[in-house]
N, C-alpha and C positions, 0 to 999 in steps of 0.2 A: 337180602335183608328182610326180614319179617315185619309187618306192621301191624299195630295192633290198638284202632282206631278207639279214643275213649266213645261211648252209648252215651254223654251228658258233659257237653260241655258245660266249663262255670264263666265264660266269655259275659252272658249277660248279667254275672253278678259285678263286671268289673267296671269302674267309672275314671277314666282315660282323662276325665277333666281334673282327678284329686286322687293321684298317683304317687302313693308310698315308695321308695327306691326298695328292692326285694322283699315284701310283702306279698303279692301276690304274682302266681307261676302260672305260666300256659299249660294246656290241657297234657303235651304231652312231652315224654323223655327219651332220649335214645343210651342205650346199654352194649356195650360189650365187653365181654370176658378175654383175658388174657390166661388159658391153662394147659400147665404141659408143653410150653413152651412155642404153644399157638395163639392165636386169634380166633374166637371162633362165639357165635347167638350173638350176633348184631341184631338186635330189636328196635324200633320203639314201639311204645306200651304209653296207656296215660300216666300222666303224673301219679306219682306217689312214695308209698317209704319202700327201704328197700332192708335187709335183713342180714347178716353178714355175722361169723362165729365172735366171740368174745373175745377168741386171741388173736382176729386180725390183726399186726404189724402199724395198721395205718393208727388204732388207738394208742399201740407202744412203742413203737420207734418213731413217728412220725410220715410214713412215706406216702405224702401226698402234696400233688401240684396241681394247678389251676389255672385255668387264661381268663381273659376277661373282654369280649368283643361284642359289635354289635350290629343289629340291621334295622335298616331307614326305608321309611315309605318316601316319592315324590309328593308332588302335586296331582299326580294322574294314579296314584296307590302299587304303583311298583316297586318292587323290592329290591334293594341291594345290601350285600354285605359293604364291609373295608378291609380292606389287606387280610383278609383270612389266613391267604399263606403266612401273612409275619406269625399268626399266632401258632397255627401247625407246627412251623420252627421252632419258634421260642419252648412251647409246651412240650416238646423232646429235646429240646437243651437243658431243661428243668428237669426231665425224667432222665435222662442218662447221669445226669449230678446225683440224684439220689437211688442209683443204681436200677432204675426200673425200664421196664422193657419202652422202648420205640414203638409209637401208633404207627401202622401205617397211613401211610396218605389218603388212600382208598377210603377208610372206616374214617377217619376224621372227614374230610369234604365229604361223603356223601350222605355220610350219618347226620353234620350238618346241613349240609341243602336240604336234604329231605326233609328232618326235620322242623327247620324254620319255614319250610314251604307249608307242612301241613297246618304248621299254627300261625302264619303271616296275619290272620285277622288280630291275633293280640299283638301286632307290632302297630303303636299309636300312630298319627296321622300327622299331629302337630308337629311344624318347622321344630326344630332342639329335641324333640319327643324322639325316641328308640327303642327296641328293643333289646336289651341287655342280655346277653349270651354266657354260660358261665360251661365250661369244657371243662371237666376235669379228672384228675389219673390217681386212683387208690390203691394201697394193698388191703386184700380181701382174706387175706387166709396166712397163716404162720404157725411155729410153736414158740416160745418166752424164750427166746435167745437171740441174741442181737443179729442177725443176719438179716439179708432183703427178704422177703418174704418169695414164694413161688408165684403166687396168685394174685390175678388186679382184675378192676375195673375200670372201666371208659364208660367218662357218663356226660351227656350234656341237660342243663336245664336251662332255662329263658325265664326274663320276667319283665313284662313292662316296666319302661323306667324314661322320668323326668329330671330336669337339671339336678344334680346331685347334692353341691353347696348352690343357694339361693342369694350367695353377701359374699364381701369381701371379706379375706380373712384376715388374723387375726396371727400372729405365729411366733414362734417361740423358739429360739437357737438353744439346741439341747447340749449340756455341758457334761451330762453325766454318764445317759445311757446311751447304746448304739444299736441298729439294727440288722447291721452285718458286719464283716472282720475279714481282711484279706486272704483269700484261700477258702473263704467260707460261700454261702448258699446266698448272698443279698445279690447276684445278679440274676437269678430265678423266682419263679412266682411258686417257691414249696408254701404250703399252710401255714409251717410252723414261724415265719417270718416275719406274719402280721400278728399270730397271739403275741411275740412278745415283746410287739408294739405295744400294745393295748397295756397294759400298764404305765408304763411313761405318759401313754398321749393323758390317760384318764388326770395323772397328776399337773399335766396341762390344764386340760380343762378346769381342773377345780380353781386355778389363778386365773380363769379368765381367756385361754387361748384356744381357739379353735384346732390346732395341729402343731406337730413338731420340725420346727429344722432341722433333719439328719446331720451330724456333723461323722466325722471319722472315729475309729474305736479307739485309734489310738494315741491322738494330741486333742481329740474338738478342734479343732482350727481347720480345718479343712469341710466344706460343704459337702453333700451329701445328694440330699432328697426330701421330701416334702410331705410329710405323713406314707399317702397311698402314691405321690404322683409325684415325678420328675417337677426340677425345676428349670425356672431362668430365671435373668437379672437382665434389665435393659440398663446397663453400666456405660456412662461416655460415649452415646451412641453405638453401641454393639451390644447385638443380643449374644449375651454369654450363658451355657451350660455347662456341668459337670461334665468331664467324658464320662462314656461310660467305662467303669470295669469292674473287675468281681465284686467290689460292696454295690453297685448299681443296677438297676434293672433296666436292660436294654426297652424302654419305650415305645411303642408304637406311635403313641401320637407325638410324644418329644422328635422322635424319629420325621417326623412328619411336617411339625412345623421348621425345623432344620432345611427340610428339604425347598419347602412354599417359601420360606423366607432366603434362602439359595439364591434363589431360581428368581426371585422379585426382590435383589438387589441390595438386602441388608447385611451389612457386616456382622457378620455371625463368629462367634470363636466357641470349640469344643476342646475346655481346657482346665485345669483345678482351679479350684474357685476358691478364695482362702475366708475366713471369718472374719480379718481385719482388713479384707478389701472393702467388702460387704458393711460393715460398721463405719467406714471411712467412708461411701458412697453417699449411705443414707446422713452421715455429719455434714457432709459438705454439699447435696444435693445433687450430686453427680450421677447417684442412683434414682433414676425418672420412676421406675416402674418394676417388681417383682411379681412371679405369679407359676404357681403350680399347672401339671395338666397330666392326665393320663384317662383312661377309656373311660370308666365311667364318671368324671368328672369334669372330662374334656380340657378344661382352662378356668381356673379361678385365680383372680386377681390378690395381690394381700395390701392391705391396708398399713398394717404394721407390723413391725419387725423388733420383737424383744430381745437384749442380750444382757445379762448380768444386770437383770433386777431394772432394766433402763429400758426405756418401749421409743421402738422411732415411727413416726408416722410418714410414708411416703406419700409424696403427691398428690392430691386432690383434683384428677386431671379430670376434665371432659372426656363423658365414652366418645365421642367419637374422637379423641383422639390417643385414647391406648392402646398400642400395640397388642396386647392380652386379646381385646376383644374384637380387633380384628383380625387377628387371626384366628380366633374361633368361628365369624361369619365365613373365614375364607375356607377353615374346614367343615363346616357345617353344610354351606352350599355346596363343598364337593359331594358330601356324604347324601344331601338332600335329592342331590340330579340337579339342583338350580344353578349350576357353572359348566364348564369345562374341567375334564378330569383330565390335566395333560399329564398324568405320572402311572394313570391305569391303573387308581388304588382301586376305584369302583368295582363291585364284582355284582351284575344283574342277576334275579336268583328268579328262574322260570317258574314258570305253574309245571308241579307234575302232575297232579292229577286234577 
């Protein structure tokens, strides 16, 4: 792999105490090409634009996917990733759905480690504070006819990032549009999955709501997903989730508190979650506690729960005792080094040079 150190870092323009979520990027990028049916100029190089013909593929058919992972300092400034391999998986589960070639293993871990080792000082210090990592797989090259394209790109960039929502939210059971379709792309992180989110959610917001409750494409009655992030429900004593399947996006950190909440004794159920269990919950109070979570968000709490023009507000509990947010202390400490990691998500990332 070639490396190609930037002459000027912008490290001390950055202020780690008043941290925008992706506005500002660490000094450097890692690059590889997919052509002719190889792999081949694993770089990084510093940050910057990159160049690419006008009929690339990835502008007119869409084909591009993206992970979203991150790395933690301790208390003694050592670094570790979380489950990197989940994302290595996932982001070739996403690239084989849209026809595009397989990273190897190799060029992904070491493009990563490398990577986040050279620019470890922009990964922030503070407890919740991370690194935000963003992997992702392009086509680079085509002619205006619908076929996959020959040619991609492997590219990773980083950006300092702080809690993501700062409040509880706010949410909104969607009756109209959908963000996936059975047989379709919603259990993969392609691009084109969150554009066209982004209109619906924006029609939220103008009522007032911070994000949308995915429901199914083809009743609304059936839950879904949570804007960008997996949900739950603490329903009757049991933490219940969507399973997942093709309209879902297999979770990392859903995956995760599944596993912590396993293993420390809560009745967990992974199973369809309907709309009028959900509305029947929050009526009768049997629903304690809702709350989103996925990587860069982690876990956000919701406050209330709209459906057909009617807003429920759930519970008023004391933090220390919602479920929500201790399990984010219990992921947080794993990811900080301040616990025991008995499941060996942590991954230590050396000094190379």
């Amino acid at each position: 792999m070639k490396i190609e150190k930037t002459l000027h870092s912008r490290i001390k323009k950055m202020d780690f105490n008043n941290i925008d979520f992706g506005n500002q990027y660490s000094d450097h990028m890692f690059c590889s090409e997919f052509k002719n049916g190889k792999w081949k100029n694993s770089i990084i190089k510093p940050f910057g634009n990159i160049m690419f013909s006008p009929t690339s593929l990835v502008f007119h058919y869409g084909q591009a996917v993206f992970e979203g992972m991150k790395a933690y300092k301790d208390q003694n400034e050592e670094v570790f990733l979380f489950r990197p391999e989940e994302n290595f998986k996932r982001i070739n589960r996403s690239a084989v759905r849209l026809e595009m070639p397989s990273i190897p293993e190799n060029i992904f871990m070491n493009g990563l480690k490398q990577l986040i080792n050279i620019d470890r000082d922009w990964i922030p210090k503070n407890y919740g504070q991370s690194l935000y990592i963003r992997p992702f797989l392009i086509a680079t090259n085509g002619v205006l006819s619908a076929n996959p394209s020959k040619d991609y790109m492997f590219m990773i960039i980083s950006t300092p990032t702080d809690t993501y929502y700062k409040y509880p939210l706010k949410i909104k059971i969607e009756e109209k549009y959908s963000r996936s379709a059975p047989g379709g792309v919603g259990f993969t992180k392609a691009a084109g999955n969150y554009a066209s989110s982004f209109y619906p959610t924006r029609l939220a917001n103008e009522k007032g709501f911070d994000q949308i409750l995915w429901t199914d494409s083809s009743t609304h009655t059936m839950i879904e997903e949570s804007g960008t992030m997996n949900v739950f429900f603490y329903l009757k004593n049991k933490l219940i989730t969507p399973k997942f399947n093709d309209n879902i996006l297999s979770g990392i950190t859903c995956k995760s508190i599944l596993s912590l909440a396993e293993k420390e004794g809560f009745f967990v159920e992974r199973r369809n979650v309907s709309v009028s269990e959900i509305i029947e919950g929050l009526q009768t109070g049997k629903l304690k506690e809702a709350f989103g979570c996925g990587t860069a968000a982690v876990i956000n709490y919701f406050k209330t729960i709209s459906y057909k023009g009617n807003d429920f507000d759930l519970p008023n509990l004391a933090e220390k005792k919602r479920i929500s947010l201790y399990f984010k202390k219990r992921l947080l400490d794993i990811q900080h080094n301040r616990s025991e990691d008995p499941f060996g998500w942590r991954v230590p990332l050396k000094r190379y040079f």
